[in-house]
N, C-alpha and C positions, 0 to 999 in steps of 0.2 A: 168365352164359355167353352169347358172343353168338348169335346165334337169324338166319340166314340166311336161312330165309321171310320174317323181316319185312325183312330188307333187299332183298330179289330187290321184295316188296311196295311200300314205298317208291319206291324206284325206277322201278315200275308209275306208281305215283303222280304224279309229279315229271315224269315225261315226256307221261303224259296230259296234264298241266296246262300242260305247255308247248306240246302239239300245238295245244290248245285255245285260247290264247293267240296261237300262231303263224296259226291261221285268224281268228280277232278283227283280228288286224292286216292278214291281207290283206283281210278282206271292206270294212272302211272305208277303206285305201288304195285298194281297185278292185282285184279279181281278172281277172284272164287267162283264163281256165278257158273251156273247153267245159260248158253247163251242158246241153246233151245228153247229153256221154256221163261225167260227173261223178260219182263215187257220189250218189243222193239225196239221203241224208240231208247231205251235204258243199253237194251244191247250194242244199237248202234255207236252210242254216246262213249260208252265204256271202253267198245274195238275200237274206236276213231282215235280217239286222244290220241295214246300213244303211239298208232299208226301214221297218223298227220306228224309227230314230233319225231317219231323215226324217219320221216321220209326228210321233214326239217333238214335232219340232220345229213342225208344222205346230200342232200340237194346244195350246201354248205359244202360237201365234198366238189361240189361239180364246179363251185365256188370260188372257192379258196385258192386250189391251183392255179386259175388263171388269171386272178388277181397278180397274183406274186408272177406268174410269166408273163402278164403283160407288160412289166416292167422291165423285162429284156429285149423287146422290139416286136412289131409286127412279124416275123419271121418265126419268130417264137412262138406267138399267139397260131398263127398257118397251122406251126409242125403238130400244137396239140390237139387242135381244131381236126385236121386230117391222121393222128394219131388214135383219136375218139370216135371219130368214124370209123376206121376200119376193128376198134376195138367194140363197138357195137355186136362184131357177130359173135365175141367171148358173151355179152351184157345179154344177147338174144338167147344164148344157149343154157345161161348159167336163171333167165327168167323163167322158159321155157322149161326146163327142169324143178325149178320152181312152181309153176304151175301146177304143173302132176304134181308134186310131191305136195299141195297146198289140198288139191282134188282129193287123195289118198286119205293123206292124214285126217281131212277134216269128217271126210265120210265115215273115218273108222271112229273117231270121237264123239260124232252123232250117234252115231251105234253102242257107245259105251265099249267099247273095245281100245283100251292103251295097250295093249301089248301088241297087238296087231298094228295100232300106230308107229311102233317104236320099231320095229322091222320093218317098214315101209319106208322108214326117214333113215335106215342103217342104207337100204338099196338105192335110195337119193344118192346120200352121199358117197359113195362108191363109185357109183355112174358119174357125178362131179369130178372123181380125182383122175378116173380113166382118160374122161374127155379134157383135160385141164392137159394132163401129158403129153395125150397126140396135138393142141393148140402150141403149147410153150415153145416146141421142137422148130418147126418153120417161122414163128415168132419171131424167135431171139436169130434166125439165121440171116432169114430176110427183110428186115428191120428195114435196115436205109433204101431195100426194092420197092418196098410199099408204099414210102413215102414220095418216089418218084412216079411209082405206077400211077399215084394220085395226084400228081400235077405240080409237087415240089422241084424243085429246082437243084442242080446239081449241090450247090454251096448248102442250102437248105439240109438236105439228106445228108450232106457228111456233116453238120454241126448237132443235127435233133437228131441220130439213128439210136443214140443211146436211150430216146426219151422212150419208142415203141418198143424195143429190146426189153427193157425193164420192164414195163408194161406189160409183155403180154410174155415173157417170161415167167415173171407174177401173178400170172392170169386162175392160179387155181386158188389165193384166198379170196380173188371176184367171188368164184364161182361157187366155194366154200359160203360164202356173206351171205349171196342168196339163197341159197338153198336151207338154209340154216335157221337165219331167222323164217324164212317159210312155212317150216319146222314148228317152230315157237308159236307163229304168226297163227298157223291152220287148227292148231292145239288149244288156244284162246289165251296164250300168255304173249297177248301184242307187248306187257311192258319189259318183256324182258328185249326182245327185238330191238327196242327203245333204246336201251340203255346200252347195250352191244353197239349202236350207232353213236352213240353218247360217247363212248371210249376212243372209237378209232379215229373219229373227227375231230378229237380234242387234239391229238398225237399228230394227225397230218395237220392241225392249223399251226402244232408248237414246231414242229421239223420245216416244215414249208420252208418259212423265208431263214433258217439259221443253214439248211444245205443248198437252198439256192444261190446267195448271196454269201454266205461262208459267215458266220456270224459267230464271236467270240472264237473258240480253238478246233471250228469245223474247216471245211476247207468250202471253196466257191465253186458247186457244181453245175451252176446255172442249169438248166433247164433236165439236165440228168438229176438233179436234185429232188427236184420237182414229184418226179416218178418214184425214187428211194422213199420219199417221206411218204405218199400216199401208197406205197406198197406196206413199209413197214408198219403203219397203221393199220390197213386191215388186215396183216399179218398176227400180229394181236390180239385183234378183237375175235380172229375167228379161234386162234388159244382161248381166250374166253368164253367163247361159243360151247367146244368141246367140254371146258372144265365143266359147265350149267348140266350140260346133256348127261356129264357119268357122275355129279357128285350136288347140282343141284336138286329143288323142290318143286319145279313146275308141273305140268299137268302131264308133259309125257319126260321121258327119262330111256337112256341106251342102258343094257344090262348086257353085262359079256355074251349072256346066253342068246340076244338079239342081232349081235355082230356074229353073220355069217351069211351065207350067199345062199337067198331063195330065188331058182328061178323063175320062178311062175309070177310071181311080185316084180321080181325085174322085168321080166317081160312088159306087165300090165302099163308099169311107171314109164319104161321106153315107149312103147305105145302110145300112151296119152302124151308123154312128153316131146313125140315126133311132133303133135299137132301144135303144141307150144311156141317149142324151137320155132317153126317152120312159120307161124304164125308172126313170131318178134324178129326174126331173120327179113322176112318178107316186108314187115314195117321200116326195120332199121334200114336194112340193104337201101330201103329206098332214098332214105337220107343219106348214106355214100355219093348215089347216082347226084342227088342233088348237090351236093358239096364236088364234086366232078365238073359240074356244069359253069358252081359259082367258079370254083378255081381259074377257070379261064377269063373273068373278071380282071384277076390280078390279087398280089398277096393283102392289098389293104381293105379290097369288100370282103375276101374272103376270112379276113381275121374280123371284121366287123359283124359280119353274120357269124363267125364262133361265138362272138362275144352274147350277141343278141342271143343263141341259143342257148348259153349258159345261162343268162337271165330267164329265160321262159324256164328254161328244165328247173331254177330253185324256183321260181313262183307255183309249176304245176305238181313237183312231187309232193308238197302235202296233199292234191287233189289224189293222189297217187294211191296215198295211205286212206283214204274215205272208201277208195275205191276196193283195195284188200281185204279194208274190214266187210265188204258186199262181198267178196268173195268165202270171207269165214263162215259167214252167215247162212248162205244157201249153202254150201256144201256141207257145215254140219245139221240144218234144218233139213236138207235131204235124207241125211242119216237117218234123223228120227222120226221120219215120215211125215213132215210138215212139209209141202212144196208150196200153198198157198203164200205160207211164211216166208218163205225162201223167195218167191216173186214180190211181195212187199218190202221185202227191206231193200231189193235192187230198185223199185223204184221213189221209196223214199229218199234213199241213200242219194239217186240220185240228183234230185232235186236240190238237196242241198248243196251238192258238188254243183252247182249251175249258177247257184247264187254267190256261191266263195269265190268260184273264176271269172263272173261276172263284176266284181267287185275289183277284183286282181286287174283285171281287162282296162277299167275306168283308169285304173291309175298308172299302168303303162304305157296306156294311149295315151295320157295327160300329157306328162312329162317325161317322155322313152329316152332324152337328151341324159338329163341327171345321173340314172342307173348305168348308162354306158359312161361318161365320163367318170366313174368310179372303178376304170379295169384301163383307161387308157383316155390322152388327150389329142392324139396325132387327127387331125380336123379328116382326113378321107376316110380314116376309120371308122372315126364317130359318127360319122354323115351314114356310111353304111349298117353300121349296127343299127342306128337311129330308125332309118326305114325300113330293115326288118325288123325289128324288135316293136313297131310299132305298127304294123299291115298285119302279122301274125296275129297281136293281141285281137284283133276284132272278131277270132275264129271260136274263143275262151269257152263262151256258152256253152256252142256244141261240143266241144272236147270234153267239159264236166259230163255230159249226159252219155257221150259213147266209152267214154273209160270205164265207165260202173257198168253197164249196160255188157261191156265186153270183159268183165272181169266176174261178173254173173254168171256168163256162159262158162267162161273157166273152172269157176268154184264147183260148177256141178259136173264137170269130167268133160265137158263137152269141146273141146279146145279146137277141133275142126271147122267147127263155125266159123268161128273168129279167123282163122286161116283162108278161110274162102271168102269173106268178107275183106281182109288187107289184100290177098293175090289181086282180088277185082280193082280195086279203089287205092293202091299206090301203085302197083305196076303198070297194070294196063291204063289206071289212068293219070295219076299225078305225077310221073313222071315224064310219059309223051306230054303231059298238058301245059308240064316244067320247060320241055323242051322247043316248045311252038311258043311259047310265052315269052319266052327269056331270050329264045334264041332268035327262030324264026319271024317271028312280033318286034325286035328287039326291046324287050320290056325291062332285060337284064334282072338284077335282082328283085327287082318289083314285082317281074312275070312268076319268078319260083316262088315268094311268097303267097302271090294270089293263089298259085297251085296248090299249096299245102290246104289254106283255107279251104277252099274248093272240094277237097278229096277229103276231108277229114268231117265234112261236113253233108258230103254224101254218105261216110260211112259210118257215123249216128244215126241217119237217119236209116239204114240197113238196117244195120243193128237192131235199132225198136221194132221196126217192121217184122222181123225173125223170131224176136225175144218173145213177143206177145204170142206165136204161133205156139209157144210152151213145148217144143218135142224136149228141151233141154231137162225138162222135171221127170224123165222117163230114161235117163242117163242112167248106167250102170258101172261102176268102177270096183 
């Protein structure tokens, strides 16, 4: 007999799936929406997508290169490993600029103010080309010093100096990337962000292995390779960046009459941007200190924990992108005189980042063996990536809850916070705690994993403690 709750049910079903469906396709075509006065959970839903698939994409970049260099030897893996680190303080500065320029933009879009956006994102990008200049200059000279300062070996540093050289030579369409899509990001057009990643990943997986390995009528640039394709990729994309800003249709747009130099705006953006920088300098620097410490392990833990950190950084950059959309959120809900709003979507947001990385957590602690023997087989490597890649995963939780929780404070100009909370909880402690563990304990690479835990997990639980005191909804930018 037919049974008409389960059809009235169905039909429940079927139109859920389609609603759900129907917001999937707007948030990656680029939604329209007011994400002030948006249902939340809708707003949330709409910035995630393609914030989570932009970050996909970036994290694929962190990827891709070392796939294809692991297959030139441990040595190889070392020099990008220690090339990566020291180009962290490009990645800190070019976030950190980001920052502010995310603070800026989004406050002025709350306010219904694009034109004011649109000078605000001209003195970003300016500050990016200045500071990309004075990097590139000592980069390219002292390439093969760096990689010895950092515990490479003489043979090392004359074989990979070309790989930092290009790198940080190329250091200003990093810097261009960020700031740009941050741009698009704070403005509420996450899907164009999206698709700008979508290009230049496509570009560095196709160049990857044809200039590493020389494939068809290229030549075989081995690990100089490497760097060429992933520069010329986001070299690209940030052309496409530019063309969107003077000739596309998003929500903010550069107009000639917007390119020119306000000082009082630059001020404000260096200001907020000090605390940024200084904020992701102070985080990353410390992963230098600890890649310092492994190095004297030997090149084969120390390419094993590259490895391992390249797997965590593609599993956590979607968490990355959940976390930006929290950043959009409050700073244009500050705009429009919502702060209630603005504290609810950071702690929505972050709940759900706790359950993704927790999930992510189960399955790298499961099997941590499978993901590393997809970048390399040499048994000491794998033994070491193995153990960190798998003592790290059981931190996941707390890292979902302090990434929102610290990109909150961001959103709302507050970016000092955050810099006082990493000064305490990676220098003063995760790295002496690195160094009594690893060294003093002889725990070796066991001891710096547990430190990372340990520190990253004190500074979630800062983080909340500060966040709930609310001075951050009383920020002025």
């Amino acid at each position: 007999m037919f049974d008409k709750k389960y059809f009235v049910s169905d039909r429940l079903y079927i139109s859920r799936f389609k609603s759900l469906w129907a917001d999937i396709k707007e948030s990656i075509a680029g939604s329209e929406r007011d994400f002030t006065t948006t249902r939340l959970g809708k707003a949330i839903f709409l910035l995630s997508i393609p914030m989570v698939l932009e970050m996909i994409m970036e994290s694929i970049f962190a990827v891709v290169d070392i796939f294809f260099v692991s297959k030139l030897g441990a040595d190889a893996v070392a020099t990008v490993g220690i090339t990566e680190s020291v180009m962290t303080i490009v990645y800190a500065i070019g976030i950190g600029l980001s920052t502010a320029t995310t603070a800026l933009v989004a406050r002025r879009i709350g306010e219904k103010k694009p034109e004011k956006a649109s000078i605000a994102a001209f003195q970003a990008i300016l500050a990016g080309l200045i500071i990309s200049v004075l990097l590139a200059i000592p980069g390219v000279i002292f390439a093969s010093d760096f990689l010895k300062l950092m515990g490479a070996s003489d043979e090392m540093a004359a074989k990979g100096a070309s790989f930092p050289a290009i790198m940080f030579g190329g250091n200003a369409v990093i810097m261009l990337l960020f700031i740009i899509n941050a741009i698009f990001r704070s403005s509420g057009d996450a899907a164009i962000s999206m698709r700008v990643l979508w290009i230049a990943n496509l570009i560095n997986l196709v160049l990857d292995p044809v200039l590493i390995f020389g494939l068809g009528p290229f030549p075989e640039l081995g690990i100089k390779g490497a760097a060429i394709a992933t520069t010329t990729g986001r070299s690209i994309a940030v052309i496409y960046q530019f063309y969107l800003l003077f000739k596309g249709h998003g929500r903010i747009r550069l107009y000639w009459n917007s390119i020119r130099f306000k000082a009082q705006i630059m001020f404000k953006l260096l200001r907020l941007s000090l605390g940024g920088i200084m904020q992701y300098l102070i985080a990353t620097s410390s992963w230098i200190a600890l890649i310092r410490i492994i190095s004297g392990f030997g090149p084969e833990v120390l390419a094993g924990y590259t490895i391992a950190i390249r797997i965590i950084i593609f599993a956590m950059l979607p968490s990355w992108g959940l976390s930006n959309a929290a950043s959009t959120l409050v700073g244009q809900n500050l705009g429009a005189n919502h702060p209630k709003r603005a504290e609810k979507a950071v702690w929505i947001t972050g709940v759900i980042n706790m359950i993704l990385l927790g999930i992510v957590s189960i399955v790298l602690i499961s099997i941590p063996e499978k993901f590393v023997l997809l970048f390399i087989d040499t048994p000491e490597v794998v033994a070491s990536g193995v153990q960190a890649l798998q003592t790290i995963s059981y931190g996941f939780v707390f890292y979902g809850m302090g990434m929102v929780v610290v990109q909150g404070f961001n959103g709302s100009g507050d970016t000092m916070t955050p810099t006082k909370i990493n000064f305490f909880c990676f220098w003063l402690f995760e790295i002496p705690l690195a160094w009594l563990l690893a060294i003093v304990m002889n725990m070796k690479l066991t001891g710096v994993c547990l430190a990372i835990i340990i520190a990253e997990s004190v500074l979630t639980i800062t983080g909340i403690l500060i966040f709930r005191k609310g001075k951050w909804k009383t920020q002025k930018v």
